[in-house]
MOPAC internal coordinates of N, CA, C and O (Angstrom, degrees):
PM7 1SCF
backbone

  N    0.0000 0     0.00 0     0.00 0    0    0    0
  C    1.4603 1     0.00 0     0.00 0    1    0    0
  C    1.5258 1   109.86 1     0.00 0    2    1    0
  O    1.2310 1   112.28 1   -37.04 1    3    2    1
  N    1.6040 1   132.16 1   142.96 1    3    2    1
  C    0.9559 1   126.22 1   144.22 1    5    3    2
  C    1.8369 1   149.68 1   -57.90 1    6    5    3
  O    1.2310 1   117.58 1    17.16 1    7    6    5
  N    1.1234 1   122.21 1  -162.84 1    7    6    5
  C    1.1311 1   102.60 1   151.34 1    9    7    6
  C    1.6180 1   152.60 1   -10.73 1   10    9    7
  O    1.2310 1   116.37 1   -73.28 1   11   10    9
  N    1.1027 1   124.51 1   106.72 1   11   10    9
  C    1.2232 1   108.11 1   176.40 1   13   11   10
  C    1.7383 1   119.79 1   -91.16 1   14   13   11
  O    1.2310 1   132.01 1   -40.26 1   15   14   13
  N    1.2430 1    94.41 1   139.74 1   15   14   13
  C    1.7427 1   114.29 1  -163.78 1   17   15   14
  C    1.7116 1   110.40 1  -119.86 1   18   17   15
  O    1.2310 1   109.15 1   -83.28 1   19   18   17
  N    1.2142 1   137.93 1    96.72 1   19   18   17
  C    0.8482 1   146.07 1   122.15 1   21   19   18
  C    1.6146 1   144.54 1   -10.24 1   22   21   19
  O    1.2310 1   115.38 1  -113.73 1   23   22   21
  N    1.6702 1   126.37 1    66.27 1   23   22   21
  C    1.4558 1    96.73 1   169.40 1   25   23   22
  C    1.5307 1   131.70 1  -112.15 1   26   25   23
  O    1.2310 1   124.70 1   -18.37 1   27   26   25
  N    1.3345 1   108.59 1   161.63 1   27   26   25
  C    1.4432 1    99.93 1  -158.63 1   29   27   26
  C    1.9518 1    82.15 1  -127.94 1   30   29   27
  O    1.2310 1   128.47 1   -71.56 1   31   30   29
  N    1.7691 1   101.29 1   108.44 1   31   30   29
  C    1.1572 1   105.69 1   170.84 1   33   31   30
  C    1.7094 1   101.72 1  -152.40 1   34   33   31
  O    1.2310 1   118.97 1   -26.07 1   35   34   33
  N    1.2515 1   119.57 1   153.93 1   35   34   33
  C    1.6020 1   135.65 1  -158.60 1   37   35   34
  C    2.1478 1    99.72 1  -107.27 1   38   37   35
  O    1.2310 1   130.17 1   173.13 1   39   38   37
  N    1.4672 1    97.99 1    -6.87 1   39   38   37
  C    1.7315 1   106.11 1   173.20 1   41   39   38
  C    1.5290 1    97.45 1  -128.36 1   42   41   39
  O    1.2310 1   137.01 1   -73.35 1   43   42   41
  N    1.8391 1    84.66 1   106.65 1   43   42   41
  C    1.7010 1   104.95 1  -168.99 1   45   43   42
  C    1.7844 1    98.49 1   -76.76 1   46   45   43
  O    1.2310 1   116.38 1   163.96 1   47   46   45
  N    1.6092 1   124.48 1   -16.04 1   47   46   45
  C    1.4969 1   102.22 1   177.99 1   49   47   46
  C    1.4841 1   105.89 1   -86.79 1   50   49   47
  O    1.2310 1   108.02 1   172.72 1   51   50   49
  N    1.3042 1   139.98 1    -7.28 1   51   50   49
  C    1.8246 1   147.69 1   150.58 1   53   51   50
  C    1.1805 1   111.28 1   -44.95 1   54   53   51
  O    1.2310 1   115.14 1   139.94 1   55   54   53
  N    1.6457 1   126.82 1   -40.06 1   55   54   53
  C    1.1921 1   126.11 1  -147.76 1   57   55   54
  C    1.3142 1    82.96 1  -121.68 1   58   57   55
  O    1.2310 1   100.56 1   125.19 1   59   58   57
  N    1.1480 1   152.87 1   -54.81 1   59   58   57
  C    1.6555 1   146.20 1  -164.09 1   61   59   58
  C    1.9490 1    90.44 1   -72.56 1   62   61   59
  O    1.2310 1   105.99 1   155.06 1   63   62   61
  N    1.3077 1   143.62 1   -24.94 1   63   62   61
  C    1.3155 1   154.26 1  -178.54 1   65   63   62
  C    1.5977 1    81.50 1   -48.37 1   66   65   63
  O    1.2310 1   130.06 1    89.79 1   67   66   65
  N    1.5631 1    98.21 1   -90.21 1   67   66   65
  C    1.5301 1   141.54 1  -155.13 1   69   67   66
  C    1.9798 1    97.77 1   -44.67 1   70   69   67
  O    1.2310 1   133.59 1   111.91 1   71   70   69
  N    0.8236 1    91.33 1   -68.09 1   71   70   69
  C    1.7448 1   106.58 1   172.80 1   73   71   70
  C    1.5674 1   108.23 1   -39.54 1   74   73   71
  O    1.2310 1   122.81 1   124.25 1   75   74   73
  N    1.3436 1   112.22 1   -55.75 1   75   74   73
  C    1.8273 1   114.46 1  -179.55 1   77   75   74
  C    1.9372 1   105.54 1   -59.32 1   78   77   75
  O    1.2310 1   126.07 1   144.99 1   79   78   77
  N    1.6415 1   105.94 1   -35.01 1   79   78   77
  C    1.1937 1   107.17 1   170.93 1   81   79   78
  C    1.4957 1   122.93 1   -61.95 1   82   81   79
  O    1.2310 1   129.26 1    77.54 1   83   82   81
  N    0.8383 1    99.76 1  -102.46 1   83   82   81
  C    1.6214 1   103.63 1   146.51 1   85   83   82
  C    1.4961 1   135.60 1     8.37 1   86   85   83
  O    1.2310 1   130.52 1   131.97 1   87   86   85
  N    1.1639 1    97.31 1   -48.03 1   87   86   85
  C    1.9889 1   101.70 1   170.57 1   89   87   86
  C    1.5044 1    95.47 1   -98.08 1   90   89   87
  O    1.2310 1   108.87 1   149.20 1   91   90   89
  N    1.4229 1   138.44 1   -30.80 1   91   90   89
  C    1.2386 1   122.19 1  -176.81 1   93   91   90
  C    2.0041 1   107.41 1   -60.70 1   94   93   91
  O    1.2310 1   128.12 1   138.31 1   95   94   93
  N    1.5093 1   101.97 1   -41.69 1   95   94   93
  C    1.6509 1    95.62 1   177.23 1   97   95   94
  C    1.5802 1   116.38 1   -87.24 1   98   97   95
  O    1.2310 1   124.29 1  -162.97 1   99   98   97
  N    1.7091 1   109.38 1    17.03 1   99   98   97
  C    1.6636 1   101.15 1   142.69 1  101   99   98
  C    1.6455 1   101.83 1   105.70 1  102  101   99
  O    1.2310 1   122.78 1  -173.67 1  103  102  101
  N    1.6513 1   112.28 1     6.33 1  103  102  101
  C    1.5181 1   120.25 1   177.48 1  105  103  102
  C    1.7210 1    85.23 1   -86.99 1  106  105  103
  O    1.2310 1   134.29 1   -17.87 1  107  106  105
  N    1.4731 1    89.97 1   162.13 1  107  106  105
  C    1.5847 1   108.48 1   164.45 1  109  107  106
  C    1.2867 1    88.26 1   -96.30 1  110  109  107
  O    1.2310 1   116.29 1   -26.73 1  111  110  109
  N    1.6515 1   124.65 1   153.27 1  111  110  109
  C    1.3072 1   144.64 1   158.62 1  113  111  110
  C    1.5013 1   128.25 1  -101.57 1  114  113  111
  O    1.2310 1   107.25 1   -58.31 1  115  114  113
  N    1.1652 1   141.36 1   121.69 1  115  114  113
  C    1.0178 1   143.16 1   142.46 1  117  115  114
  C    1.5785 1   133.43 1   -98.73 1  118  117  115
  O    1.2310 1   123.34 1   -56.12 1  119  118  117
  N    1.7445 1   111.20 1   123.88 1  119  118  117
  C    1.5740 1   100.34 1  -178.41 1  121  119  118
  C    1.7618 1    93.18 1  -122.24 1  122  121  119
  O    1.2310 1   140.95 1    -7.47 1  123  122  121
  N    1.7978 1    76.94 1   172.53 1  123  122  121
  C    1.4515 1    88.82 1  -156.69 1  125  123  122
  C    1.9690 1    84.27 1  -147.10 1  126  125  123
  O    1.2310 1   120.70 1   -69.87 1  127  126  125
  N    1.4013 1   116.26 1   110.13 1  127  126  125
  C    1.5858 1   108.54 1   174.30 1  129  127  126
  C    1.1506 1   109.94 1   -82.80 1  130  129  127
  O    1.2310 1   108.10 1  -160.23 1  131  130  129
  N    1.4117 1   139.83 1    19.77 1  131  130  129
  C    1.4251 1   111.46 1  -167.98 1  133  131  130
  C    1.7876 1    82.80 1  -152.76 1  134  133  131
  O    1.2310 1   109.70 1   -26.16 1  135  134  133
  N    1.1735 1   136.92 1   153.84 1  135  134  133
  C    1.1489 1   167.69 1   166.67 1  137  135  134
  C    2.1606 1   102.71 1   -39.92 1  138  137  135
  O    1.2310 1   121.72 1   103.55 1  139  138  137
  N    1.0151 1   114.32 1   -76.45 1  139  138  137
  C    1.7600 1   140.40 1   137.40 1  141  139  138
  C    1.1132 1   103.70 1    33.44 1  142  141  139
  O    1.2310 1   139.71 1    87.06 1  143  142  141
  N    1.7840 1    79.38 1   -92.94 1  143  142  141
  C    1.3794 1   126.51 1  -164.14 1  145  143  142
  C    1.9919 1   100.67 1   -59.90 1  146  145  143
  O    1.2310 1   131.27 1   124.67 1  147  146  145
  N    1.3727 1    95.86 1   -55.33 1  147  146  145
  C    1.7917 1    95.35 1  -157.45 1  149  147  146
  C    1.7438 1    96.34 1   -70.78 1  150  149  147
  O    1.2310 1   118.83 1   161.28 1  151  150  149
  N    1.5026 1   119.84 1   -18.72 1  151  150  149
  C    1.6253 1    96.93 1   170.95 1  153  151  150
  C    1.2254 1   117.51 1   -76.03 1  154  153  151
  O    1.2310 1   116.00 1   164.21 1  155  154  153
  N    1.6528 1   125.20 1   -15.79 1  155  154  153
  C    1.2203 1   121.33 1  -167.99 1  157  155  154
  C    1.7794 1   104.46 1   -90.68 1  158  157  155
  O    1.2310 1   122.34 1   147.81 1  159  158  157
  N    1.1182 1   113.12 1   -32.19 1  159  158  157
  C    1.4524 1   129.00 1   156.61 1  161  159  158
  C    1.6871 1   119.62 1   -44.05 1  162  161  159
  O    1.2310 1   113.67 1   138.56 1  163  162  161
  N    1.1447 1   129.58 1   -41.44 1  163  162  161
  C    1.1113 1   145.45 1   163.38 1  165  163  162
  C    1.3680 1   106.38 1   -59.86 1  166  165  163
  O    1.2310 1   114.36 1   138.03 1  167  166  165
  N    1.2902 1   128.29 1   -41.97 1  167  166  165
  C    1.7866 1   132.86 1  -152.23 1  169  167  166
  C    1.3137 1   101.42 1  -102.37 1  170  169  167
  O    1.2310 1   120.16 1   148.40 1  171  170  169
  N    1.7579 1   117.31 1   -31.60 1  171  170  169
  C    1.4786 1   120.05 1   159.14 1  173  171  170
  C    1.6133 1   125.49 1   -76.23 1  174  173  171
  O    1.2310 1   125.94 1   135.18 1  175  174  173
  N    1.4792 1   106.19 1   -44.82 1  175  174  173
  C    1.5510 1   118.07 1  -144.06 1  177  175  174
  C    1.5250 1    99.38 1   -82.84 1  178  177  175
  O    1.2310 1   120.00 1   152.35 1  179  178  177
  N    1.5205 1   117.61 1   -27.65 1  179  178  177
  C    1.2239 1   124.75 1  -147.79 1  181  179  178
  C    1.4121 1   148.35 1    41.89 1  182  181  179
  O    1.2310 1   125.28 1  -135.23 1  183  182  181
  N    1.5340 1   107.46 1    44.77 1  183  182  181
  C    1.3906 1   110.97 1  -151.34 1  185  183  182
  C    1.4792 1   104.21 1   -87.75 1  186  185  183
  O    1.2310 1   124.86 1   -31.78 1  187  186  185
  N    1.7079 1   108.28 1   148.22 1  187  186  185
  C    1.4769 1   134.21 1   162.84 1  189  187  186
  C    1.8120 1   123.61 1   -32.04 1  190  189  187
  O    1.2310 1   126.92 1   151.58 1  191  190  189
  N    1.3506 1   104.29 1   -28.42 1  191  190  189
  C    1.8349 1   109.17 1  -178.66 1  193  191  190
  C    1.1663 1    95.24 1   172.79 1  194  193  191
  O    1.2310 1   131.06 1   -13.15 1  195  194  193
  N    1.4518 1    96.25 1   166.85 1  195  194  193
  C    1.5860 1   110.69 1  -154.43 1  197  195  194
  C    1.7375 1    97.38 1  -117.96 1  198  197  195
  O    1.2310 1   105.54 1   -15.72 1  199  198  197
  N    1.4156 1   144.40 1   164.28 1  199  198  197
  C    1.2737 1   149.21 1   133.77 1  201  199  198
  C    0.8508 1   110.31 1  -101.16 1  202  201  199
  O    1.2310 1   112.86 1   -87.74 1  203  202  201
  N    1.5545 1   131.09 1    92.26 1  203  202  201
  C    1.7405 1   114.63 1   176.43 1  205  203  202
  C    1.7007 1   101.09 1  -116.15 1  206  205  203
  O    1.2310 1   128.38 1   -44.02 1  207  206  205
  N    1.5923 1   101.47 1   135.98 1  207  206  205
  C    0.9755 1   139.84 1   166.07 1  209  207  206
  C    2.0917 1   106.69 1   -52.64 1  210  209  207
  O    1.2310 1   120.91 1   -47.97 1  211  210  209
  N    1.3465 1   115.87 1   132.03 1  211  210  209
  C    1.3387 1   130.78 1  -164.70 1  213  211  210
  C    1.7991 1    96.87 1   -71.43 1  214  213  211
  O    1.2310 1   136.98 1    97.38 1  215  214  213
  N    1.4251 1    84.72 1   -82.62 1  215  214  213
  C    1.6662 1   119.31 1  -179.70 1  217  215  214
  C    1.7102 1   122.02 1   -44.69 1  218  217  215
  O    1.2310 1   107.47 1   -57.45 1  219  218  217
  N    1.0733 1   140.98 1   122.55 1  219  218  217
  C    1.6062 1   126.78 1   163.72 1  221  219  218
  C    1.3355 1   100.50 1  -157.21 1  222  221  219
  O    1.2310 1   122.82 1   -39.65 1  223  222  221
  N    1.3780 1   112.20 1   140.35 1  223  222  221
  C    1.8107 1   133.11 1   176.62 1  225  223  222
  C    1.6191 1    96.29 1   -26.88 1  226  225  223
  O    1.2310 1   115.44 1   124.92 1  227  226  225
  N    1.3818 1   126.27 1   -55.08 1  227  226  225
  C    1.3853 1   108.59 1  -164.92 1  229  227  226
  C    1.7906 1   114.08 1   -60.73 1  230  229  227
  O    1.2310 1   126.80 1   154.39 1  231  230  229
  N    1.5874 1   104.53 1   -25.61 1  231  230  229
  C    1.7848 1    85.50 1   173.21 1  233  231  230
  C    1.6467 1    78.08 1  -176.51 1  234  233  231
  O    1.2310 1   122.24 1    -9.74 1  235  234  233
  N    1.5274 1   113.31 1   170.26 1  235  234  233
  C    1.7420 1   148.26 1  -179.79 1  237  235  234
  C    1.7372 1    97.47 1   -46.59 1  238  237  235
  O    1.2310 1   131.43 1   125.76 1  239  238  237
  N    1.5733 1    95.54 1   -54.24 1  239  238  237
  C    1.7412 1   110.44 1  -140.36 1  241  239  238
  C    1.7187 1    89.11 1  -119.87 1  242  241  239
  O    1.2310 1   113.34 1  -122.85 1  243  242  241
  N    1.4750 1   130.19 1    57.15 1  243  242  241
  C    1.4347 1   110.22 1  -167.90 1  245  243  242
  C    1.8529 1    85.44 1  -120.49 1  246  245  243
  O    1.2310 1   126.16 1   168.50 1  247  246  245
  N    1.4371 1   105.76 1   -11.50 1  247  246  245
  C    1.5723 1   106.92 1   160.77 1  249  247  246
  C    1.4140 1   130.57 1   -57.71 1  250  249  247
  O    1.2310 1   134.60 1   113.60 1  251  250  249
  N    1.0813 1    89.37 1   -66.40 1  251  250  249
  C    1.5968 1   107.94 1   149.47 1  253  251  250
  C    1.5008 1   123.22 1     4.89 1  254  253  251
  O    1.2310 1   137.97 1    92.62 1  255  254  253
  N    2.0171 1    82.79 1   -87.38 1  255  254  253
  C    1.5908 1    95.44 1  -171.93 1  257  255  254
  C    1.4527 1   114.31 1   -91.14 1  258  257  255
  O    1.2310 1   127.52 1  -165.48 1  259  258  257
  N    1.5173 1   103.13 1    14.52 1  259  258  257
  C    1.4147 1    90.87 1   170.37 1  261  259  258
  C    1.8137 1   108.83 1   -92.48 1  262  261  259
  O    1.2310 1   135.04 1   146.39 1  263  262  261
  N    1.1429 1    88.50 1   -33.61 1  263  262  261
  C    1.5529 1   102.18 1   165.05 1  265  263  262
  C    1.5396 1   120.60 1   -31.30 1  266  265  263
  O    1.2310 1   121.64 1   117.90 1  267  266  265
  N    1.1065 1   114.47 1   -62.10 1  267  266  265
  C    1.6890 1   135.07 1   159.06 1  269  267  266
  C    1.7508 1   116.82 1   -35.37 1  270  269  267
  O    1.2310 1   134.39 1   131.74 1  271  270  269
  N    1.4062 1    89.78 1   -48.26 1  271  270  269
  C    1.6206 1   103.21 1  -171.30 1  273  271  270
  C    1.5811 1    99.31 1   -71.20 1  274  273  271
  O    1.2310 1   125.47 1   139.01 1  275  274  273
  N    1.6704 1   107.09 1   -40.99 1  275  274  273
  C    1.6601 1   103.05 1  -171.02 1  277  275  274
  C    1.6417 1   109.02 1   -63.12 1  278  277  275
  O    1.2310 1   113.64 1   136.38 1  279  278  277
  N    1.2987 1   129.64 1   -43.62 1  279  278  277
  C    1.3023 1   147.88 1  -161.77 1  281  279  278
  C    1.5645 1    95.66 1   -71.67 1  282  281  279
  O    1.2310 1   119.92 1   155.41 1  283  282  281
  N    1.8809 1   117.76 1   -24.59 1  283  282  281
  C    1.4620 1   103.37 1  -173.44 1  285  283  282
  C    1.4176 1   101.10 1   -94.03 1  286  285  283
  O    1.2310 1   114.86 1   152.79 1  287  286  285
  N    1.3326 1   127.34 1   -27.21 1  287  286  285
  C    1.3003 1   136.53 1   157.88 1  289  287  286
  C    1.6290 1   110.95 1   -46.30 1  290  289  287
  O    1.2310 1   123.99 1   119.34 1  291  290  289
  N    0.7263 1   109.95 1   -60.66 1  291  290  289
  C    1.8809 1   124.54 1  -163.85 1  293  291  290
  C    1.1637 1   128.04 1  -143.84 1  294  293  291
  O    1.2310 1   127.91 1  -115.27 1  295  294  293
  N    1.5910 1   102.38 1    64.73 1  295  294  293
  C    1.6317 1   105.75 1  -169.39 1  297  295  294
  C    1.6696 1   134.96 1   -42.88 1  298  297  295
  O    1.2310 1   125.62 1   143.38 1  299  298  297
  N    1.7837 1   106.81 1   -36.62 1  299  298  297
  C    1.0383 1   108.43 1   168.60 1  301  299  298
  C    1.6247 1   120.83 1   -92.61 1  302  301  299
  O    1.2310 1   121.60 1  -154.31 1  303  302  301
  N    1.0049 1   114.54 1    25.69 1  303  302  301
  C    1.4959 1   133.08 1   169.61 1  305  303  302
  C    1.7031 1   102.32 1   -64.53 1  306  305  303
  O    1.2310 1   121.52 1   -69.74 1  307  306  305
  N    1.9356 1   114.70 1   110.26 1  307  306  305
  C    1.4453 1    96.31 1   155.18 1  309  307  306
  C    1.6075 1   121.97 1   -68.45 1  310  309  307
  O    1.2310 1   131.16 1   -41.82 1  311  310  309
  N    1.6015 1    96.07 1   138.18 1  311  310  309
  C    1.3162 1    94.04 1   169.34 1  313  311  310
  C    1.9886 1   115.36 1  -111.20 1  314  313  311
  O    1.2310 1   122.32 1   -51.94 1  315  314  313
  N    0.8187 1   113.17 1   128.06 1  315  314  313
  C    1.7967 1   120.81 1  -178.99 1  317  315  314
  C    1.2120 1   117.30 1   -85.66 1  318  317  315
  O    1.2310 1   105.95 1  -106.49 1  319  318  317
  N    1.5490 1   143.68 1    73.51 1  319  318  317
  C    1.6290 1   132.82 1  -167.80 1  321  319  318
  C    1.7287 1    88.88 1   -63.73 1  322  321  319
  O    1.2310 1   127.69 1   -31.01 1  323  322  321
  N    1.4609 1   102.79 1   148.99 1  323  322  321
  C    1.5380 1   112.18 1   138.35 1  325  323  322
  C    1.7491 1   125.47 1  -164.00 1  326  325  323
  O    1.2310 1   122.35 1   -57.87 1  327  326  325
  N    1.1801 1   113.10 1   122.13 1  327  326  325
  C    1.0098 1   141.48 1   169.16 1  329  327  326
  C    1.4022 1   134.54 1   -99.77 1  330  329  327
  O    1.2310 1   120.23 1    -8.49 1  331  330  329
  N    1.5506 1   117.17 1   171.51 1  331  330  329
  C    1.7765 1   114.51 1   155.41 1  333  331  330
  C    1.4527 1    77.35 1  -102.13 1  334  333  331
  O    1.2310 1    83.32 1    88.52 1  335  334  333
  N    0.7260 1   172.24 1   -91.48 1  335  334  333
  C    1.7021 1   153.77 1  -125.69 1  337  335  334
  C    1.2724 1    97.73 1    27.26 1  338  337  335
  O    1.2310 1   124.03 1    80.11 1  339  338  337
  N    1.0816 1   109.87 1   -99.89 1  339  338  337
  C    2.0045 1   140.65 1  -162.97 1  341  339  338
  C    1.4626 1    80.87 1   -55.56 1  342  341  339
  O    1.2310 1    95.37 1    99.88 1  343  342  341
  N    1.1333 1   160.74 1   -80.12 1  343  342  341
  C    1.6126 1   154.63 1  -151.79 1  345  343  342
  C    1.5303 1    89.74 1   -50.40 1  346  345  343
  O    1.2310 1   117.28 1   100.45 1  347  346  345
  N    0.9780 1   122.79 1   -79.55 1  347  346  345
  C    1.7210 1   143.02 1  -163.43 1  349  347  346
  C    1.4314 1   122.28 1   -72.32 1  350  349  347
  O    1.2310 1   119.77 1   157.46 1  351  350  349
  N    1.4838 1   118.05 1   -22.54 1  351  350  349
  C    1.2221 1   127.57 1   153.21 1  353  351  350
  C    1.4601 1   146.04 1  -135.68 1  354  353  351
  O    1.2310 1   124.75 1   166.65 1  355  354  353
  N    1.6897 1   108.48 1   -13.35 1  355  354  353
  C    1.2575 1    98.21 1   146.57 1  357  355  354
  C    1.5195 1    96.38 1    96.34 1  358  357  355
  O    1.2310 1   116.87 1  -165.92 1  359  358  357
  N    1.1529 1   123.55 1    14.08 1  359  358  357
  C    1.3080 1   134.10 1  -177.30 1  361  359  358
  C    1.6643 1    98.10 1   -61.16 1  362  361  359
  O    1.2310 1   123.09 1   -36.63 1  363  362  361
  N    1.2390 1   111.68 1   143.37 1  363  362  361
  C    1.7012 1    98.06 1   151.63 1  365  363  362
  C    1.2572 1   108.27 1  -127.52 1  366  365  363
  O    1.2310 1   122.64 1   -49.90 1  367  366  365
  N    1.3867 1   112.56 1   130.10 1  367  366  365
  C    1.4775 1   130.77 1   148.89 1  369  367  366
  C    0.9554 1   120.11 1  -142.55 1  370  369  367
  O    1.2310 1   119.57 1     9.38 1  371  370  369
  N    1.4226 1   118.42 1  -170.62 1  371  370  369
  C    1.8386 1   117.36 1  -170.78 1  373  371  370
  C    1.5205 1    86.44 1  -124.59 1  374  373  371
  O    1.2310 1   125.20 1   -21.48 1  375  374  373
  N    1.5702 1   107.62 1   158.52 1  375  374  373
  C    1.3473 1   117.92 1   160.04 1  377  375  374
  C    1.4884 1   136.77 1   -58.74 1  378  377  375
  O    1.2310 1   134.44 1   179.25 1  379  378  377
  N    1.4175 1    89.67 1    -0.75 1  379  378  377
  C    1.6766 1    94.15 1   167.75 1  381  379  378
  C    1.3791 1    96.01 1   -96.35 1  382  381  379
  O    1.2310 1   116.68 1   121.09 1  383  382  381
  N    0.8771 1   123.91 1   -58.91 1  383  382  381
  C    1.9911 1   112.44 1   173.09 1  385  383  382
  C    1.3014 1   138.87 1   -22.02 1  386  385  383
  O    1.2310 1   127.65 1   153.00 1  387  386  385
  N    1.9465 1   102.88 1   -27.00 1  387  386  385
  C    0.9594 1   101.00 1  -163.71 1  389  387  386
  C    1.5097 1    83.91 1  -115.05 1  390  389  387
  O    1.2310 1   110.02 1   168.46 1  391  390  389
  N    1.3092 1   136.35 1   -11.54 1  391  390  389
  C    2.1268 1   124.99 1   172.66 1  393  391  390
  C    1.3070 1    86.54 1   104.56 1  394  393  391
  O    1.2310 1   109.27 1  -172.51 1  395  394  393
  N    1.0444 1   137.71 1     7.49 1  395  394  393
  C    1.7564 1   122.75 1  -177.90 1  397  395  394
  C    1.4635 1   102.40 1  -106.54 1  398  397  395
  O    1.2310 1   126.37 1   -30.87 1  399  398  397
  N    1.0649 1   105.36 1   149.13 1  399  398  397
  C    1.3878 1   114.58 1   160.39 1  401  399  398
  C    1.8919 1   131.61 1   -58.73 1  402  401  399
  O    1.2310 1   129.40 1   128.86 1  403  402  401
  N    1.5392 1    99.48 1   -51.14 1  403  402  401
  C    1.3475 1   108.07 1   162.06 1  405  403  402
  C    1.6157 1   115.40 1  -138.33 1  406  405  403
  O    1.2310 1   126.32 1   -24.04 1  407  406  405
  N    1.2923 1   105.45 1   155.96 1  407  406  405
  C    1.4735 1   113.98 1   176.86 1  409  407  406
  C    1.5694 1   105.85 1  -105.86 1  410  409  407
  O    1.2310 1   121.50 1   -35.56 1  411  410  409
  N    1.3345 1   114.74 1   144.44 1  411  410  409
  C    1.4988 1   110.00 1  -179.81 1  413  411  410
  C    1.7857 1    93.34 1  -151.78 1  414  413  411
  O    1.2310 1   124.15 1   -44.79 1  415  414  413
  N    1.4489 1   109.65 1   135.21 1  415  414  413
  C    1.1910 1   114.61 1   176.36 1  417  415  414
  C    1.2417 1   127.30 1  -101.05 1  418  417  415
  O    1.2310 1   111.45 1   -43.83 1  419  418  417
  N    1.3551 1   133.71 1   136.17 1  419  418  417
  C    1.5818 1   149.39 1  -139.08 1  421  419  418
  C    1.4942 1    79.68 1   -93.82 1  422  421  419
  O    1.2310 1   121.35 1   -41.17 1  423  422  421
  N    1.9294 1   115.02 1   138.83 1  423  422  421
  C    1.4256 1   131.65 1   -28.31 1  425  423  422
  C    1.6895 1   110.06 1   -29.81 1  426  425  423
  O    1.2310 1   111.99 1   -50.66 1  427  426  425
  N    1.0292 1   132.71 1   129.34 1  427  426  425
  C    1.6993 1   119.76 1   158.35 1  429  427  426
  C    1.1012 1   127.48 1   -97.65 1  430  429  427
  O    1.2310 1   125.49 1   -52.98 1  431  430  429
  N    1.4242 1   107.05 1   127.02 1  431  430  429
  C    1.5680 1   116.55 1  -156.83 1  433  431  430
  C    1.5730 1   106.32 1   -69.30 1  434  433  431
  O    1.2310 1   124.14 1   -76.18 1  435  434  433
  N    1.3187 1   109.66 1   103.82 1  435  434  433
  C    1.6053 1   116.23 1   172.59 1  437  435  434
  C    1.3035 1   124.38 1   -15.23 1  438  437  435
  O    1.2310 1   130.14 1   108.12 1  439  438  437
  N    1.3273 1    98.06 1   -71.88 1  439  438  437
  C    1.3764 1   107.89 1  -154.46 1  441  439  438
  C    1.9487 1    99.58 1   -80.22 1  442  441  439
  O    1.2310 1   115.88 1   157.79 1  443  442  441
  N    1.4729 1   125.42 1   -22.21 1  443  442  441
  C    1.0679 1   136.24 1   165.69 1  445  443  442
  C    1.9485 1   120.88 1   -34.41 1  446  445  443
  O    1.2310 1   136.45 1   127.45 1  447  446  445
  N    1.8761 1    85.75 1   -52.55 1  447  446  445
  C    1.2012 1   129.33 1   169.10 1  449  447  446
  C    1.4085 1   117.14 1   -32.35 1  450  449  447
  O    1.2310 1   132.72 1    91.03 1  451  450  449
  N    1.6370 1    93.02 1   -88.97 1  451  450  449
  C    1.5949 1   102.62 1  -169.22 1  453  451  450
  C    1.6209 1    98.40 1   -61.28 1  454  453  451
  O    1.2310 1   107.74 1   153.84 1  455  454  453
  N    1.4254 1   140.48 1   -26.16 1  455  454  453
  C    1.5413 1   136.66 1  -177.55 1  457  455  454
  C    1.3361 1    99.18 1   -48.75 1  458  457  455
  O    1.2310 1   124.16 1   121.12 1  459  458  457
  N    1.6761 1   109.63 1   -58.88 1  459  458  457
  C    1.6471 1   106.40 1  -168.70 1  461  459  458
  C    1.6513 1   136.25 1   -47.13 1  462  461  459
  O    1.2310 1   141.66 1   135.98 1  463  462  461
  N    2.2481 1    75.56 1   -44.02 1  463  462  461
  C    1.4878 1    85.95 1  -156.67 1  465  463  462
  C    1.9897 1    92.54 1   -73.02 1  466  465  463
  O    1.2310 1   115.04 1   142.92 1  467  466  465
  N    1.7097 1   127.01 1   -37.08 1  467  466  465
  C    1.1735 1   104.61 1   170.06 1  469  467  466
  C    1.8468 1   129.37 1   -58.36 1  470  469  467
  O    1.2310 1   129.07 1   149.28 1  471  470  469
  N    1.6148 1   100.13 1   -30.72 1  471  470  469
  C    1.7014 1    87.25 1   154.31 1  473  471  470
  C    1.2160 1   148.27 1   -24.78 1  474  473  471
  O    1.2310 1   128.09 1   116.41 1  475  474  473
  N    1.5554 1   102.04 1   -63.59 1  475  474  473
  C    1.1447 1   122.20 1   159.89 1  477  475  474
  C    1.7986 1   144.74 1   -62.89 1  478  477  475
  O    1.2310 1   137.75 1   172.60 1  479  478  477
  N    1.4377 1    83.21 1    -7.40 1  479  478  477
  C    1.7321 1    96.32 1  -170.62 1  481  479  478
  C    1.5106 1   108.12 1  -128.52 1  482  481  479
  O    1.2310 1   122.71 1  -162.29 1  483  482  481
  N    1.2405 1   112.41 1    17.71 1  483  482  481
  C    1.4757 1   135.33 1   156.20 1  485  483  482
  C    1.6063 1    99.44 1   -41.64 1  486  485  483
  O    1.2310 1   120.10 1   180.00 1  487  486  485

């Protein structure tokens, strides 16, 4: 198996999408729908980078701070935000603002995708 990949998103057809991608170019996948779940997944699973999802029912900005939480867990952990945020609201920040490594906005461009995440796992 390759890489292990981590996503932490609360829209299981995004994350079951991303995952079919993802294992077809040879990462192992792990999802996680709930916020919870994907830190405790991280503390067991030990995965290579994270996809975490911005947005979730419990609040706007709970990406965010989970983001924070991952970096206190696993500082050198990449983390990947992606959202429509910036499509849908127009937020501005930079990816250092938000503790992630990269920001990518929902549709996410596949093939954009797998470039990064092997970037990163060089």
């Amino acid at each position: 198996m390759g890489h292990k990949i981590l996503i932490i998103d609360d829209d299981e057809d995004i994350a079951d999408n991303i995952q079919a991608l993802l294992s077809y170019e040879g990462f192992e996948v792990i999802v996680a729908n709930h916020v919870e779940d994907g830190l405790e997944k991280i503390k067991n699973e030990n995965p290579d980078l994270v996809l975490l999802d911005i947005m979730f029912p419990e609040g706007k900005t709970l990406g965010f701070e989970t983001a924070i939480d991952i970096k206190n867990l696993r500082p050198k952990l990449p983390v990947f935000a992606f959202s429509a945020i910036n499509r849908d609201y127009s937020f501005d920040f930079q990816k250092e603002d938000a503790h992630v490594e990269e920001f990518l906005v929902k549709p996410v461009d596949t093939k954009n995708l797998v470039n990064l995440i092997n970037k990163y796992l060089e």
